[in-house]
VOSE-303594 format. One line per field, with one value per residue (C-alpha): x, y, z. Coordinates in Angstrom, 1 decimal. Example, Ala and Ser with C-alpha at 12.3 -4.5 7.8 and 13.67 -1.06 7.14 Angstrom:
BEGIN
c1	12.3, 13.7
c2	-4.5, -1.1
c3	7.8, 7.1
This chain:
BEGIN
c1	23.8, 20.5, 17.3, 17.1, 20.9, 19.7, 16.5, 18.8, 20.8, 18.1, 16.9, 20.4, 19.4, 16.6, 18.5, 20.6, 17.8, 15.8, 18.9, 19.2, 15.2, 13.8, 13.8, 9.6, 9.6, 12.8, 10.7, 7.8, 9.8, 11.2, 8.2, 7.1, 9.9, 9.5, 5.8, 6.9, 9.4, 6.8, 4.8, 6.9, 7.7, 4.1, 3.7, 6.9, 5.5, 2.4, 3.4, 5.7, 3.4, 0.7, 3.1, 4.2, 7.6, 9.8, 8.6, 11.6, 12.3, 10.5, 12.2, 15.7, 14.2, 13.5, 17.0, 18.6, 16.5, 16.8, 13.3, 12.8, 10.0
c2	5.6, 4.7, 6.7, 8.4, 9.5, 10.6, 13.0, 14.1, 15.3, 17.1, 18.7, 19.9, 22.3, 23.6, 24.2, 26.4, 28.6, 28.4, 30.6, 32.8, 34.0, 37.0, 37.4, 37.1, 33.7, 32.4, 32.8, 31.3, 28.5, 28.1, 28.4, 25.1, 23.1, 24.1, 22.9, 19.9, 19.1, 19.8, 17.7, 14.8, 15.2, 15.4, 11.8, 10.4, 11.2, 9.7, 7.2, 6.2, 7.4, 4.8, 2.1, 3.3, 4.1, 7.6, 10.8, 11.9, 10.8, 14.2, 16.5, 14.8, 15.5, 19.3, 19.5, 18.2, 20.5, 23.6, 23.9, 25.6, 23.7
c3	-30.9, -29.4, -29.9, -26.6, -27.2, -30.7, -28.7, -26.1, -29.2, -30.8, -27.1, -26.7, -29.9, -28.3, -24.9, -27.2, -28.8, -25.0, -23.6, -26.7, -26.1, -24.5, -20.5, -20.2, -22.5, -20.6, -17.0, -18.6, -19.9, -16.4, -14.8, -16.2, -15.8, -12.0, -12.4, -13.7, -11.1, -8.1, -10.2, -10.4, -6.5, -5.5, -7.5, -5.5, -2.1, -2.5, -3.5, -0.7, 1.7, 0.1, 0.3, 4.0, 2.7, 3.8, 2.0, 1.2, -2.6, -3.5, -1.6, -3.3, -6.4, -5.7, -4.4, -7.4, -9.7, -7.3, -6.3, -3.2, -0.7
């Protein structure tokens, strides 16, 4: 087993205690992710649009996280 498989492992743990915390932590926790994943989007688009490509990689990557626009 490779390393990453070895911190997926370990992150699967936390997963577990994430969904066994209190409703106000939970949407906090949440919140970031979302943060992240606009984040990550953001990055995507501009960079296609400095390289002239489509803009669409970020909105796939909303999509497949289920962040609305």
């Amino acid at each position: 087993m490779n390393d990453r498989i070895r911190q997926l492992a370990k992150c699967n743990e936390r997963i577990q205690n994430f969904f066994e915390t209190g409703p106000v932590q939970r949407a906090a926790i949440e919140e970031f992710a979302e943060l992240i994943v606009r984040e990550c989007a953001h990055l995507v688009d501009t960079l296609n649009e400095a390289y002239g490509a489509p803009g669409t990689a970020g909105k796939f990557i909303k999509q497949q996280f289920g962040v609305e626009e």
